[in-house]
Residue, then its C-alpha position, 0 to 999 in steps of 0.5 A: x500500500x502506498x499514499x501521501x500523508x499531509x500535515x493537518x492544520x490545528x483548526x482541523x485536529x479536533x476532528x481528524x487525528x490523520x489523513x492518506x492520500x492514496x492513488x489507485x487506477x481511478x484516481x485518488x481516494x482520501x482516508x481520514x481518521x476521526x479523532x476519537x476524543x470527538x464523540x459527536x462528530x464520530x457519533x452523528x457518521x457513526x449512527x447507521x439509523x440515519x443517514x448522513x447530514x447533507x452539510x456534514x457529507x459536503x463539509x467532507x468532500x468540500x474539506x478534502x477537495x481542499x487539500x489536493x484541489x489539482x487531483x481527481x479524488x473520486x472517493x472519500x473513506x472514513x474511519x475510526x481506528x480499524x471501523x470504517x464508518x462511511x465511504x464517500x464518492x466524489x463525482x468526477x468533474x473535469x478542470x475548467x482548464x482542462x481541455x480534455x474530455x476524457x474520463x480520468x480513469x480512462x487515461x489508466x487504462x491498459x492496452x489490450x490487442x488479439x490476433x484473430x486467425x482463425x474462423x471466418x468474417x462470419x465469426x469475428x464479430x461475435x468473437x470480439x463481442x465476448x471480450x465485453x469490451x476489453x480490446x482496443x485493437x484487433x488484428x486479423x490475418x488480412x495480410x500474407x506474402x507470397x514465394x517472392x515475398x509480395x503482399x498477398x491479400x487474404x479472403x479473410x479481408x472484409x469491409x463490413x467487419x471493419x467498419x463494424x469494429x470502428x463503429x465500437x471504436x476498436x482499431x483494426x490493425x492487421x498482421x502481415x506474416x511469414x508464418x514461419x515461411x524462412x524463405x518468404x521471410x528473407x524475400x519480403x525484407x530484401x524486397x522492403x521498398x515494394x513492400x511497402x509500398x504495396x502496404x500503405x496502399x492497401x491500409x488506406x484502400x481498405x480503411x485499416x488502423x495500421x500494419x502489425x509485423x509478423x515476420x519470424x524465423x529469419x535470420x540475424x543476417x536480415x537484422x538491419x534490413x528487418x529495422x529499414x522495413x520498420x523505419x520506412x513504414x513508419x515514415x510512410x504511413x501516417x502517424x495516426x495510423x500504427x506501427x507494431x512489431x511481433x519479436x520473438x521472446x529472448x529472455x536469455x538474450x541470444x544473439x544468434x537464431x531467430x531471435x537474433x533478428x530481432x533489434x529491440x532497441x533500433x525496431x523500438x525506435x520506429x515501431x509504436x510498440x513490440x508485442x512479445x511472442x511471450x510463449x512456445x517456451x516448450x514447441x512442436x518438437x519438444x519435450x513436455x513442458x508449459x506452452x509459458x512458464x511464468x519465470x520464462x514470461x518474466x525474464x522475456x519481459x525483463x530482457x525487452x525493458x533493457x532495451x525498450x521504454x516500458x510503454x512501447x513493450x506489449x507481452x503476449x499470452x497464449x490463448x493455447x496449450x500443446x500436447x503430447x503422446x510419445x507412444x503415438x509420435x506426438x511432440x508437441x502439437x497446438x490444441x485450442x484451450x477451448x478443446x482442452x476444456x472439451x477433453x477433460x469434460x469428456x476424458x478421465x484425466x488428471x490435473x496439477x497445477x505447477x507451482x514452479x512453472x505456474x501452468x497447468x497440467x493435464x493427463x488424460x486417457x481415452x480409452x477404446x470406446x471412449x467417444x471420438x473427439x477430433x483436434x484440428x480435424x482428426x480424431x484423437x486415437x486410444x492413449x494417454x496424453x500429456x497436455x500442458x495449457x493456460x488456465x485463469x491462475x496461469x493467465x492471471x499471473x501473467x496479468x500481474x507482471x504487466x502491473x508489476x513492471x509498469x509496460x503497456x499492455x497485452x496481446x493474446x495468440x489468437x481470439x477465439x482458442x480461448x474460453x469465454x470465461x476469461x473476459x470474466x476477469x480479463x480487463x479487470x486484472x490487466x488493469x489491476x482492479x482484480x475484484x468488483x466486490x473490494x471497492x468498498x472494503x476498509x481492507x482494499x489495498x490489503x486485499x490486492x497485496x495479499x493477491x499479488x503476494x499470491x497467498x489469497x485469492x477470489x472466491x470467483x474470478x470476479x469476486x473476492x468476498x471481503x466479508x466473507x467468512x474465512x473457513x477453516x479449509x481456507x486458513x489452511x490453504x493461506x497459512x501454507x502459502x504464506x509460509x511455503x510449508x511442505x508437507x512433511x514426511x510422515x502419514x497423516x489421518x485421514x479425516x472423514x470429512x476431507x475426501x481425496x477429492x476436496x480441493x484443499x485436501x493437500x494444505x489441510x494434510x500439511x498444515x496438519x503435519x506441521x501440528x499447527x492446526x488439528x481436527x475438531x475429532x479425530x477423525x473430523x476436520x470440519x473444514x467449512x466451519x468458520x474460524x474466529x478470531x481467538x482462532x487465528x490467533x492461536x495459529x499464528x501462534x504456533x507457526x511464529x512461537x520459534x520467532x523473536x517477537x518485538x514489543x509494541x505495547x501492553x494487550x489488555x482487552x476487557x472481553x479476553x478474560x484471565x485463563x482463557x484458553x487463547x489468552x497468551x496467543x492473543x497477547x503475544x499477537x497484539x504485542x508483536x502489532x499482527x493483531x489490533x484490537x477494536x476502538x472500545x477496548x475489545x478483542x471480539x475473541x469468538x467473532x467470525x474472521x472475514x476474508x479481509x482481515x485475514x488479508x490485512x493479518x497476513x500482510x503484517x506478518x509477511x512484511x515483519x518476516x521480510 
């Protein structure tokens, strides 16, 4: 969590002990903290069977207004000590200076593109339509070469799909490509000048947003012909109109193959931005592994901020996984994540989620007389195949590197592979909102740490559930990730209630094996009872008795009784600062933990750790 603290004038301190200003995506929200010695100013917020007195609610936005006349602050949260009492929205209102007409949220918002290669104008319509508004550039395969490296119009061109995109403001920005043609390849960059030429003609004639330049598998020896193609077309086309570049990902920086034709610095230099080709990372002709692993996504991410501005570098996500039956001489071949999701539905399988690679994985079997079930055309025979693809985990955590290192966007390999259920969550998470239920939360920011510190997440794609209580099977999932246990050596009980099929099955196994959290029976977990505060407490506990702790202060609470079962955990917690009581002196030791506190406690004990 990150904000602005100001000094507060003595005319104002007998109401406010202390203000945050705090940017998000939207804009600034303003956090003010209620002098608690106020009790009539407290009182008349407080009191939740009126509303709120219309001069006091403008005294606050007025008030706080005041104090950062220049920024767009859109909401107001009140609170007293850990309570959040009201929160406020400020109608957004633009500078009667300003000249800008836009939505101030809007200029945050991230760049999103698709390639659409598959399917027919008939198709494509509907295919942008389901990503519920979340592209503001489609480019589809409008463009080929042929054997002597010439623009070759594709029948896919249609004058009715792009007036259509341009009626919904998205651009239609087509790619030319080799696909993979090495020979094609070569011959278009040695005949760069027709090229050209034969390009500006087209995107004015068909009235198309720009030119998308997929050329591949060539080699280091066309590197300087590559960027002269790039620097003509830029200085052809009109600067309104785009200019991007396909590269291949290098995250260890080779020099020679066909990463080698690629100069990211000198192609940065003319292109309007470099999409990543972040995938591939296990191909047709490989051994089993994930299509991108989050650590080969990061390092291609990496290697491209060296030597290009963050906000001209795009990273691409597959929208694909690749499969494998060794016995049957497959290696590696493409499968649309939609027909992965056709084959577990339909195949006995089994599904790991690798936590080093961040990627799921699949084993299915189809048996003789399974029902046929074809991949591009041909059905897939008896056997047992490997299938590495992308899941919403896998996609998520690639969305957060586009936050974490502050580049432009996201490109997807191709609109259409995947399934509708990403634009669930897609826009939200590209744009680092994660949660539509949060906004609201006293625990925000808490909440998107905890997130992208990958301990916590939502409830659904779109739903976090602030509120919520925390279950016990939960706790044991978050206390595991939060302190990487491993499940140790030796056999564990089975509970009654937790079948081999419970999808907290392996944490509940750890955490039990580490002693820090046991049935309610012996033979009963329990694990969608809630858990309470005195609870957790008395986990953590456990999990940091072996740590020095550090006084803050004396824990006394007037409901946490002497003797009481959970009196030394709570005091030891309270003391190291992990847990805070409530503004009238009480701990609530049986009340229900919710989700966001659990979020909030989770990051104090990992920022002590670190």
């Amino acid at each position: 969590m990150s904000g602005t603290h100001f000094f507060i004038e003595e005319s104002t301190m007998d109401i406010l002990s202390d203000y945050l200003l705090e940017m998000d995506t939207d804009g600034y929200s303003l956090i003010l903290y209620i002098n608690p010695s106020n009790t009539e100013f407290a009182s008349e917020i407080f009191d939740t069977t009126k509303e709120i007195s219309k001069n006091l609610k403008e005294w606050i936005i007025n008030w706080s207004s005041a104090q950062a006349p220049r920024l767009k602050i859109h909401t107001v949260r009140v609170m007293l000590g850990t309570f959040l009492l009201i929160t406020i929205h400020i109608p957004f209102q633009l500078d009667n200076n300003s000249s800008n007409s836009q939505v101030y949220a809007q200029t945050n918002d991230k760049f999103n593109m698709s390639y659409l290669y598959f399917g027919s104008p008939s198709t494509h319509v509907d295919r942008v339509l389901r990503t519920n508004n979340s592209l503001k550039v489609v480019s589809p395969s409008y463009f080929n070469l042929n054997e002597n490296g010439n623009l070759e119009l594709t029948p896919l061109l249609d004058s009715n799909f792009i007036n259509e995109m341009h009626n919904r403001g998205i651009k239609v920005v087509p790619f030319l490509s080799n696909h993979w043609d090495k020979a094609k390849g070569i011959k278009a960059l040695e005949n760069r000048d027709q090229l050209v030429n034969d390009l500006v003609v087209a995107i004015e004639v068909n009235n198309l947003d720009g030119i998308n330049i997929d050329i591949e598998n060539v080699t280091p020896a066309q590197k300087e012909m590559y960027v002269d193609f790039i620097k003509q077309l830029r200085e052809r086309l009109p600067s309104d109109k785009e200019v991007s570049v396909a590269v291949a990902a290098n995250p260890n920086g080779y020099t020679t193959g066909w990463q080698g034709s690629y100069d990211y610095a000198e192609l940065g230099r003319y292109a309007d931005y470099l999409m990543i080709m972040a995938y591939d990372e296990s191909s047709y002709g490989s051994e089993p592994g994930p299509v991108a692993s989050h650590d080969f996504v990061e390092r291609s991410i990496q290697y491209a901020l060296k030597h290009v501005p963050a906000e001209k570098v795009v990273l691409g996500i597959s929208f694909y996984g690749r499969y494998w039956n060794v016995e049957k001489g497959i290696k590696g071949n493409g499968i649309h994540l939609t027909k992965v999701q056709e084959l577990l539905s339909a195949y006995e399988n089994t599904i790991t989620y690798d936590n080093k690679y961040q990627s799921p994985k699949a084993v299915i079997k189809v048996k003789a007389g399974d029902p046929p079930i074809q991949v591009f055309g041909k059905p897939l025979a008896s056997g047992t195949y490997t299938i590495w693809y992308e899941n919403a985990d896998s996609i998520k955590a690639k969305l957060m590197l586009v936050q974490k290192y502050n580049i432009k966007g996201t490109g997807s390999w191709s609109l259409g592979q995947e399934h509708s259920d990403v634009w669930m969550y897609y826009d939200l998470w590209l744009n680092s909102k994660y949660f539509e239920d949060i906004n609201q939360s006293w625990a925000k920011d808490e909440i998107l740490t905890i997130v992208q510190r990958e301990v916590m997440t939502g409830m659904t794609e779109t739903k976090f559930s602030p509120t919520g209580t925390l279950t016990r099977a939960q706790a044991a999932t978050v206390l595991v990730r939060a302190f990487k246990l491993q499940s140790l050596d030796q056999e564990i009980k089975a509970f009654i209630d937790v079948p081999t099929t419970h999808w907290a099955k392996e944490n509940i196994d750890t955490i039990v094996s580490h002693g820090i959290m046991e049935g309610i029976s012996i033979d009963t977990f329990s694990p969608d009872e809630p858990l309470t505060r005195e609870q957790m407490a008395m986990l953590l506990y456990r999990v940091l008795e072996q740590q020095p702790s550090t006084s803050v202060g004396t824990s006394t609470f007037t409901d946490v009784e002497s003797g009481r079962w959970s009196e030394e955990a709570i005091h030891k917690m309270t003391l190291t600062g992990i847990y805070k009581g409530y503004p009238d002196n009480t701990f609530r030791p049986a009340k229900s933990m919710e989700r966001q506190e659990m979020a909030t406690l989770m990051n104090r004990v990992l920022d002590k750790n670190e």
